[in-house]
C-alpha positions, 0 to 999 in steps of 0.5 A: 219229147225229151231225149230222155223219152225217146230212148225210154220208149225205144227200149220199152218197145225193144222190150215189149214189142209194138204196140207197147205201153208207157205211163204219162204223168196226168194221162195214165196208161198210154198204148202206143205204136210206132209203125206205119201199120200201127200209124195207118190204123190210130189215123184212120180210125172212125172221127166219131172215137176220137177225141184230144186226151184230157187233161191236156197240158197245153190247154192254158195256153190255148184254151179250152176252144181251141181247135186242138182240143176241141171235140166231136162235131166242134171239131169238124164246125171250127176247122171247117170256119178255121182251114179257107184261112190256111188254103195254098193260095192265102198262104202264097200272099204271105210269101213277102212278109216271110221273106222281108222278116227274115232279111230284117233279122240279117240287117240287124232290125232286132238286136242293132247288129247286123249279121256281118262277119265277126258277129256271134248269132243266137239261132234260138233267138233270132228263129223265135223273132223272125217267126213271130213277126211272120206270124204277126202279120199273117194274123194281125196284119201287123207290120208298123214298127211300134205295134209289132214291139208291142205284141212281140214284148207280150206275146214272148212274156206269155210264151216264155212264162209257161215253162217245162215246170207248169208243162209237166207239172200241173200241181204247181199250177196254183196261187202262192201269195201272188208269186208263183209261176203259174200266177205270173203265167196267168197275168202274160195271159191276160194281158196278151188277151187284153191286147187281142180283144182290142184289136178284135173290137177296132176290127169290128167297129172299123170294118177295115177288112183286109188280107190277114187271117183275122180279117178272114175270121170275122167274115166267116159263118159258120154253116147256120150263119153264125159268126164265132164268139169274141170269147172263141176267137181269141183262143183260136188266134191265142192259139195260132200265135203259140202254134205258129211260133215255136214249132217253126222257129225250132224246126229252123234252127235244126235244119241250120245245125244239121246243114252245118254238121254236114258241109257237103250237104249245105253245098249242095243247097247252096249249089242249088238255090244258086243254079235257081238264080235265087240269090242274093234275093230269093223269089219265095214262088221259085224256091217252093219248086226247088226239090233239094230245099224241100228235101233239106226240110223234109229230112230236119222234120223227120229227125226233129219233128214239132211234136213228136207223140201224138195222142187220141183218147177213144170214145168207144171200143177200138183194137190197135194192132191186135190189142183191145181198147175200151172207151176212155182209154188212149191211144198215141203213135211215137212219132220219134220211132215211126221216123226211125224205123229201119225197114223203111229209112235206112241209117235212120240216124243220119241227115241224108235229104236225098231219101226224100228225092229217092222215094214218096212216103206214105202219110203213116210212115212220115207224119211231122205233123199228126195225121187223120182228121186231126192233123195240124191245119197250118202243116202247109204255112210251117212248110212254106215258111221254113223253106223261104227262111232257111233259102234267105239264110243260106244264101245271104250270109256263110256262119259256121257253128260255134266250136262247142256244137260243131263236134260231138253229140246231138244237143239234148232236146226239152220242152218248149211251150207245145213242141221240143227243141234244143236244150241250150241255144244253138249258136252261130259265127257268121263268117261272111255276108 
């Protein structure tokens, strides 16, 4: 959600009270809500009234079958075949392959330049790189060199050919001599789908198996026992790798800024980690215990959460905070203002982590990502994997902000691909390693 947005709906709600209501390109009259009583009853309202507003603007991305947009009882049969692949237990085994990723990327294994003092990093980039490769492997199992440049050049040109302009602007998505936007979109993802029927076709024919999320897949049945379709499976694995990408490396890259702007802050993580016996290598088992790290975490997420709105179109009659709802109509919680709500975070505008070591919040009053029986199935992989890469980080090199982001304003926050980050790249000075 642009900042632009954010304060528009803080002053529309300044003005109407809440719920309130604000017009959204292709979607129309949307009721929203920003509080943990308006948020408690969009979440907890009946699975059968609910369902993802259409059009959606990510639906080309993913795909009409994925589960994002899938309804009714599709809804409950994928996520059912799809969460065993996002259990606690199978997200620890991805614990080493985070890890080595994000110690590749200080080394230098992308750009040939280490991260040694002296060096200017690109946080944007390198958080995109690193959390791709993760991803990666945890799909694909992908980890030989020139396999993974392979999928990292495609699957970069397909999420970077679907820019703000095809997000907010469905009319442009149209052919134009074999030059528009949309047309190059459409060829990143072919040929990014081409690569993911190949492997799906050598994983059948071969029967390796294995521990990834794919080998995972194609042993799943459905509760008649039937498997998912070739067609099904690539938009879900289409799906994870745009998921499971830009939502954590934005989030990285915040909670890098933020810990930066507030130097006693980052000494206490440093502290920490340090007191863990965690450095210079940290042991990913360890660092989930470490109660500081997750409040660092927690308090980027709350401030800059992956998706900041969250939409439900109704099936049926529904009342949200006293205002009648008819079938058709949609309904959506500002997440922005549900993490900015005064009576429950105070100076809810600064970075203060302690908040989340002084009290649990309620899933309607802190919902990074989505709440009810939609809420986001890989929220426990994103968590694990930005808690190890930040730990790696902090404890194998000291950067300090690049003058032009270590004072002043927030930057602006814009579209990228299903979630919002940094208009501009954030960079850093790396001052020792």
């Amino acid at each position: 959600m642009p900042d632009m947005l954010e304060r528009y709906v803080s002053w529309r709600r300044g003005r109407d009270g809440d719920p309130f209501r604000v017009r959204l390109p292709t979607l129309g009259s949307v009721l929203f809500t920003g509080t943990p009583e308006g948020a408690r009853e969009l979440f907890r309202a009946p699975m059968d009234l609910l369902e993802p507003p259409l059009p959606n603007p990510i639906e080309p991305m993913v795909g009409a079958a994925s589960l994002i947009l899938a309804r009714g009882e599709r809804h409950r049969r994928e996520r059912a075949l799809l969460a065993p692949a996002f259990h606690r237990n199978r997200i620890n085994a991805y614990a080493t392959a985070i890890r080595d990723a994000t110690l590749a990327e200080l080394n230098g294994d992308r750009t040939g330049t280490p991260w040694r003092p002296g060096t200017r990093v690109d946080a944007r980039a390198a958080a995109r790189a690193l959390t791709l490769r993760v991803i990666l492997a945890a799909v694909f199992g992908i980890d030989e060199p020139a396999r993974r440049a392979e999928y990292t050049a495609v699957t970069t040109a397909f999420l970077e050919s679907f820019g703000s302009a095809l997000f907010l602007a469905p009319a442009l998505r149209r052919t134009m001599f074999g030059l528009s936007g949309w047309q190059r979109f459409a060829a990143a993802r072919d040929r990014l789908d081409e690569l993911i029927d190949a492997e799906v076709t050598r994983r059948r024919a071969s029967g390796d198996g294995g521990t990834d999320l794919l080998a995972l897949l194609l042993d799943a049945r459905y509760e008649d026992g039937n498997a998912i379709t070739d067609t099904d499976l690539r938009e879900q694995l289409r799906t994870l790798l745009v998921a499971g990408h830009e939502t954590t490396a934005t989030a990285l890259v915040w909670a890098l800024y933020r810990l930066h702007r507030e130097p006693a802050t980052l000494s206490r993580l440093r502290d920490e980690l340090s007191g863990a016996g965690t450095d210079p290598d940290p042991d990913p088992a360890e660092l989930m215990k470490l109660p500081y790290l997750d409040a660092v975490c927690q308090e980027t997420l709350r401030l800059h959460p992956p998706v900041p709105i969250v939409l439900r179109r109704l099936t049926g009659d529904f009342t949200l905070r006293g205002t009648p709802l008819v079938a058709g109509d949609t309904m959506g919680v500002s997440v922005h203002l549900l993490h900015a709500d005064p009576a429950v975070w105070p100076e809810p505008q600064r970075f203060r982590p302690e908040r989340f070591l002084d009290r649990r919040y309620s899933p309607f009053e802190y919902a990074p990502f989505g709440g009810g029986h939609r809420r986001c199935i890989g929220a426990t992989l994103a968590d694990y994997e930005l808690r190890i890469v930040l730990a790696t980080v902090v404890t194998g090199v000291r950067m300090r902000l690049a003058p032009r982001f270590a004072r002043g304003a927030t930057p602006l926050s814009v579209p990228h691909t299903i979630t919002v980050g940094p208009r501009r790249a954030i960079t850093f000075d790396i001052v020792e390693s």
